[in-house]
N, C-alpha and C positions, 0 to 999 in steps of 0.2 A: 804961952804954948806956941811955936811953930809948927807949921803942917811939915817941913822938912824933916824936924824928930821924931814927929810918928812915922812917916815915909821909911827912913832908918832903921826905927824900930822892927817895924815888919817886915823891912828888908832884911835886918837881922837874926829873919823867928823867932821873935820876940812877942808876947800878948800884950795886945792893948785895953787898955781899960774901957769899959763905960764913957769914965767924962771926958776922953782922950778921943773917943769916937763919935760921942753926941758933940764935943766941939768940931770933930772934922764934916761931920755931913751939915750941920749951920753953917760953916765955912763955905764948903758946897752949893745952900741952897743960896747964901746972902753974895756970894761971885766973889768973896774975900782968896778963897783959894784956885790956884789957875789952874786951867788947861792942863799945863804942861803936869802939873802937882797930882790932880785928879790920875790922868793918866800913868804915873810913876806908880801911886798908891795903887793903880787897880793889877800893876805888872805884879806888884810886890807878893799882893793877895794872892795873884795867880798862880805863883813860884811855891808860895811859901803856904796858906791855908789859911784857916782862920779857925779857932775853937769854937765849940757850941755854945759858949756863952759870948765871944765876940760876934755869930752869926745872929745873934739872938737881940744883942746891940744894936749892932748896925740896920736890922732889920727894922727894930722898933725905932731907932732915929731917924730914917729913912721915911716911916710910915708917919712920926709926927712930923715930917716938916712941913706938911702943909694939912688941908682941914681931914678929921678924923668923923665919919658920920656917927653919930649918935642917934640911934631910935626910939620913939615913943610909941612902939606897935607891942601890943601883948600877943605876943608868938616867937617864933625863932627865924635868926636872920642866916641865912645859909646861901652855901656857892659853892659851884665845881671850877676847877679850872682844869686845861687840858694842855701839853707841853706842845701842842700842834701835830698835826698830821694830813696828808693825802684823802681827800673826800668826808674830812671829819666834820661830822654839821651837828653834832650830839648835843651842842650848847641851844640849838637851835629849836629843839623837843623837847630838852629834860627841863629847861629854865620854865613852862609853861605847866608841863607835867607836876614839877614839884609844888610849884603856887597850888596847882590843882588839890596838890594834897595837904597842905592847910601850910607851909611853907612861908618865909617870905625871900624873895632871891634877889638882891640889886648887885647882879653882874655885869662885872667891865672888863672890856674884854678888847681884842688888839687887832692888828689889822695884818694882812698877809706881808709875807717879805722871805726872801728866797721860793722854794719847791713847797711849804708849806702854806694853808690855807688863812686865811685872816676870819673871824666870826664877823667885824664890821663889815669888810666889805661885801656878806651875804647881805649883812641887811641895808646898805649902802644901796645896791639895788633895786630896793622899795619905792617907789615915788614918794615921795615927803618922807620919808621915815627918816628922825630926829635920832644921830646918834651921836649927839655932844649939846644936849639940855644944859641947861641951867642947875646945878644945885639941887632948889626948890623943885623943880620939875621933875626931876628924878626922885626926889624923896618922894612927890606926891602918888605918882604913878606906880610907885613899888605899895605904897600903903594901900592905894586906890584898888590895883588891880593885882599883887602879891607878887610881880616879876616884872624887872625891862631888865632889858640889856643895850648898852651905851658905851663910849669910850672912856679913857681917863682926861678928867676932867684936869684944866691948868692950877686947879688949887688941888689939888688930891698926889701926894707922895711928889713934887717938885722934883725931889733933891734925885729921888731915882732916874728923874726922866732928862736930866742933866750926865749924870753919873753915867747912862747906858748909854749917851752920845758917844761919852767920851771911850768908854770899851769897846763901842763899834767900830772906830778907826784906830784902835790900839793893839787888835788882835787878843782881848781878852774876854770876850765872850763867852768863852766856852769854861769859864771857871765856876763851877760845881757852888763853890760861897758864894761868889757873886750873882750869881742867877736863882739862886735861892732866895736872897734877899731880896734883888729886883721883884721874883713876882711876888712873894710875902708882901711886903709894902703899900704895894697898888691892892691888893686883896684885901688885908687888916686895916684900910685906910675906909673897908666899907663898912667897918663896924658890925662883922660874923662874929655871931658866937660858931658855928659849925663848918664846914668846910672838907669838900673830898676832891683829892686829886687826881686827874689821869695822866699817869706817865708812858705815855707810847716809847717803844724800841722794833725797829725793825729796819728796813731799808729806805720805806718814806719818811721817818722818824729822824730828830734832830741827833736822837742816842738810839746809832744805831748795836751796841752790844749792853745784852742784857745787864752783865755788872755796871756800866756806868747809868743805864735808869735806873738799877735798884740802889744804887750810890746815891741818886740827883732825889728818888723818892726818901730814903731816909734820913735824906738831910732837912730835906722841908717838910715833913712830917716830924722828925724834932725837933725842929727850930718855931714852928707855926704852933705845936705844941707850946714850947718853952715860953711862947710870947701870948700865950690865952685865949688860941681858938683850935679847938679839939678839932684834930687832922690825922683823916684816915690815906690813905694813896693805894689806888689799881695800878699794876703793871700792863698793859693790853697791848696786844700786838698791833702792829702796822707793815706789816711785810707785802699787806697788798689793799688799795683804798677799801676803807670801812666802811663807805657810802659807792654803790656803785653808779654815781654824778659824779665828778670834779669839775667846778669852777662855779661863780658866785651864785647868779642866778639859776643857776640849772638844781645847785646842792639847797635854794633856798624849794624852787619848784618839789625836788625829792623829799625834803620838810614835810611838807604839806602833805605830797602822797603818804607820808609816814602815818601823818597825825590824823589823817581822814580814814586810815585802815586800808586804802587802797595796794601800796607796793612797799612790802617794808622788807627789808636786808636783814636776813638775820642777825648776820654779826652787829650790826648796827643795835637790831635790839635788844642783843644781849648786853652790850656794853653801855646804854643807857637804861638799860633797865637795873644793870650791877650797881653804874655808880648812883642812881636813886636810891636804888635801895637799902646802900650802906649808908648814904648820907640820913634816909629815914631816920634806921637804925638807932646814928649817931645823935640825933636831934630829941631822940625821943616819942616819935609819934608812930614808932613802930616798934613790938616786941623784940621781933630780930631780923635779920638779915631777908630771910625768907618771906617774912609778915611786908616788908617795905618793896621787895623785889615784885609781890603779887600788889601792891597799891598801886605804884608807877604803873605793871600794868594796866592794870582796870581802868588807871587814869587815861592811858593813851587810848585803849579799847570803849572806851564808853564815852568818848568823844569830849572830857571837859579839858584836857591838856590843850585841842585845838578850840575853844571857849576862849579857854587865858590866854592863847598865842594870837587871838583876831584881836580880842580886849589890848593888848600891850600893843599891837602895829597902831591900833588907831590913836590910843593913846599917846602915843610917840609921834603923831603926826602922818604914816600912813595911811592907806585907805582902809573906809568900813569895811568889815566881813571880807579880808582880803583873803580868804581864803578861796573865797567866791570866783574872785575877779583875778585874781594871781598869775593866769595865762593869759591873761591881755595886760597884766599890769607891767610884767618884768619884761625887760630887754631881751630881747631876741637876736640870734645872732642871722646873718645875709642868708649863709651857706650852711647845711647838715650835709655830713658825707660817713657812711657807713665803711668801718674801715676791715678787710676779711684778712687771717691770715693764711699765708700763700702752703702752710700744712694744714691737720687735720687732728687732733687727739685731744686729752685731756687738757688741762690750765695747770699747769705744775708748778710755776712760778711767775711771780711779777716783776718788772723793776719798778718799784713803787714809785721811788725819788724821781723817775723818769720821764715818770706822767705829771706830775707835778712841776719838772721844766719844761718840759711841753704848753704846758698852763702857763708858764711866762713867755716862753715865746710866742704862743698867741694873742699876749695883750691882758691876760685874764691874771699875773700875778706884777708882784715889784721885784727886782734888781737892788732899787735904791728906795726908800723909804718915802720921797717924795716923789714916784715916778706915777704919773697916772695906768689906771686900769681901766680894759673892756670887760664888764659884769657880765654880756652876753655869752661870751665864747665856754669852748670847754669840751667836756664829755661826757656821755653819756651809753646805757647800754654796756657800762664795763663787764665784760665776763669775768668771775670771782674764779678764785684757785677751786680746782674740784670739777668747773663743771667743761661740757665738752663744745669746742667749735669745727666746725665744717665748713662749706663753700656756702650752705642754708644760715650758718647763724656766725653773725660780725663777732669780733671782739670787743666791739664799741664801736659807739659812734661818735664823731667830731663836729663839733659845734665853732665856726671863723669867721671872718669876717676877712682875711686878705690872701687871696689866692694865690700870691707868690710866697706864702709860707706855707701849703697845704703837701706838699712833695717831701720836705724835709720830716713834718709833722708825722707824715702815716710813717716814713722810713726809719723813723724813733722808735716807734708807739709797735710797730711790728714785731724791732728788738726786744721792745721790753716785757712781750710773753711767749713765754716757754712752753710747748707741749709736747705732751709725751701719749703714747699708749696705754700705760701706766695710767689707773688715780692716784692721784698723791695722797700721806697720811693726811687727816683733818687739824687745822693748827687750833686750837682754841682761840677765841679773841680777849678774854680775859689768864693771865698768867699767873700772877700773883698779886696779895694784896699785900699791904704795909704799914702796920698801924703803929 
C-alpha cells in the first residue's frame, strides 16, 4: 500500500476502506508518512468529504493510536465537550457538578488560540494546579474524587495531534470530517460510555451560521454514536459572551462566584444546567431531561458541585479549599478601568468575536499556539444584550497590565456594543438539541 494511492483515491471521490485508513493514521503516528502526504490527504478530505463510515474509521484509528483509558470504576464515565466560545467557563462548574451527582468525568480539554477561550488556561492560572499528570495520576484523581480536568496527554490520540499540525498550516481546519474526528479521538481516547456536546454559533463562535453548527453537530453526534459512545449535541448561542468575565483568571474568579451562589449569569445557568441535564438523562441516573436539569441544579445550589471543584484543585496540585483563598490566589492584573459608552439605551447587540480579540491584544489569549499568556488581564462587568447603560453604569470593565494598549482597547470594546432605545427580543441561549 502507498499513502500516494489513497491520496488519489480521495482526490478522486473515491471511499476508502477501514484498512486503507487504519494503515494511513499508523503511517501518521509511526512519521513513515510525510508532511507534505499528511497535508495532500487533509486538502483532499476537505474538497471531497468523507462517509460516515470513513469518519467513523478514521475516528476510531485516530483514537487507538495511542493509549485508550479503560476503567475499573462501577458507575458511568461521562464528558461534555464545547466547540469554544467567548466567556465560556461551563466546563469549569458542570465537570464538578456532575461528579456531584454520582457521575464520573475525566475531561481533557485545550488551551485558547484565536478570539476564543482555552478551559486550561483558566486553570493554568491556579498556583500549582497540574494540568498534564501522569496517566496514573489522572486515573486516580478521577476515581478518587469523580472529576479533573487536564490536557491531552503525549500518549493519548498521537496521530490527531500530528495530523491537526499539519491542517493548521494547510488551511484546512475548517473541514466538518476532519474536525469531527479531531475531537472524537482525543474524547473516546477517555474511555466514555456517555458524552454531550456544546456546539456554539453566533458571532463569538467558530460556526458562525446556524446550518454549519447543526452540520458540525450531526456529524459528531453520528459518527461518536457509530463508534460506541452515546452522543447527544446542544446548539447554544454565542452572539454575545455567556459568562459576563472574559479572560482566564477573572472567568476562573466568576466560577467560583457561580458555584458559591453568589453572582450567577443566567444564561450561563441555563446552558450548564441543559447540558447536565441531558448528559444525566443519557447516563442513566436520571428519568428525564427535567429529573437531571433539577439534580445539576440542586447540585450547584446546595453547595456539593463547589465540594468536588475544591476536592479536584487540590488534588491536582492546587491549593486547599481554594475556593477560600481564590482572591489572593489568582493573578491580578496592574490596571482596572471601567469603560462607559459615550450613548445611553438598551444592549441590542455585541460583537462578541470582538471582545475576544481584545483579549489577545491584551496578552490574555494566543495568535500562535505557542505564544505565552497574561492570566491576569481581561473583563469584566460585561453588560448582557437586554440590559440598559447610562453615564451611572459601564459596559464593562478592563482588566491590563500595559498602558499603551488601553486607547486602542476601550476604542474596540466601544464598537462592539450597540444600543438602542428599543429592548431587543430575548435570544434564548439554548437553540436546539441533536441527538
Amino acid at each position: 500500500m502507498l499513502a500516494k494511492e489513497l491520496i488519489e483515491k480521495k482526490r478522486n471521490k473515491l471511499k476508502l476502506t477501514t484498512d486503507e485508513i487504519n494503515w494511513f493514521v499508523n503511517g501518521i503516528t509511526s512519521g513513515e508518512i510525510s508532511d507534505e502526504q499528511i497535508g495532500a490527504f487533509a486538502m483532499a478530505v476537505f474538497f471531497n468529504g468523507m462517509t460516515r463510515k470513513e469518519k467513523v474509521s478514521l475516528t476510531e484509528a485516530m483514537r487507538d493510536s495511542g493509549e485508550v483509558l479503560n476503567w475499573n470504576i462501577n458507575g458511568v464515565i461521562a464528558d461534555k465537550h464545547s466547540t469554544g466560545g467567548v466567556g465560556d467557563n461551563v466546563s469549569l462548574m458542570l465537570a464538578p457538578a456532575l461528579a456531584a451527582c454520582g457521575l464520573y468525568v475525566p475531561m481533557i480539554s485545550g488551551r485558547s488560540l484565536g478570539h476564543t477561550g482555552g478551559t486550561l488556561d483558566k486553570f493554568d492560572s491556579i498556583p500549582g494546579y497540574n494540568t498534564s499528570p501522569d496517566i496514573q495520576k489522572f486515573r486516580n484523581v478521577v476515581e478518587e474524587v469523580g472529576c479533573a480536568i487536564i490536557g491531552q496527554t503525549n500518549e493519548m490520540a498521537p496521530a490527531d495531534r500530528r495530523l491537526y499540525s499539519i491542517r493548521d498550516v494547510t488551511a484546512t481546519v475548517e473541514s466538518i470530517d476532519l474536525i469531527t474526528s479531531s475531537i472524537l479521538s482525543k474524547k473516546l481516547a477517555a474511555g466514555l460510555d456517555h458524552l454531550v456536546l456544546d456546539i456554539k454559533v453566533g458571532n463569538g463562535a467558530f460556526m458562525s451560521k446556524l446550518e454549519d453548527a447543526r452540520n458540525l453537530a450531526e456529524s459528531l453526534v453520528s459518527v461518536a454514536n457509530g463508534s460506541g459512545c452515546s452522543t447527544t449535541a446542544l446548539i447554544t448561542d454565542m452572539s454575545e459572551p455567556l459568562c459576563s468575565s472574559v479572560g482566564n483568571s477573572l472567568e476562573m474568579s466568576a466560577a467560583i462566584d457561580f458555584l458559591m451562589g453568589r453572582e450567577i449569569d443566567n444564561r450561563l445557568w441555563e446552558v450548564s444546567c441543559s447540558l447536565g441535564g441531558l448528559l444525566l438523562e443519557k447516563s442513566g441516573l436520571s428519568e428525564n431531561f427535567d429529573e437531571g436539569y433539577q439534580k445539576i441544579s440542586e447540585a450547584f445550589q446546595s453547595g456539593r458541585a463547589l465540594e468536588k471543584f475544591d476536592k479536584m484543585i487540590w488534588a491536582l496540585g492546587g491549593p486547599q479549599q481554594f475556593s477560600k483563598t481564590f482572591i489572593s490566589d489568582l493573578p491580578k492584573a496592574q490596571f482596572v478601568e471601567e469603560i462607559y459608552h459615550r450613548n445611553e439605551g438598551f444592549v441590542v447587540k455585541i460583537d462578541t468575536r470582538a471582545i475576544g480579540e481584545c483579549l489577545v491584544k491584551l496578552g490574555g489569549g494566543r495568535v500562535k499556539s505557542e505564544d505565552l499568556i497574561d492570566y491576569s488581564v481581561g473583563f469584566d462587568w460585561i453588560l448582557g444584550v437586554g440590559n440598559y447603560a447610562d453615564k451611572d453604569k459601564p459596559i464593562c470593565r478592563v482588566h491590563y497590565n500595559d498602558p499603551d494598549k488601553i486607547g486602542f482597547i476601550k476604542q474596540k470594546i466601544l464598537t462592539a456594543f450597540e444600543l438602542s432605545s428599543n429592548s431587543p427580543p430575548e435570544v434564548l441561549p439554548v437553540l436546539e438539541t441533536i441527538k
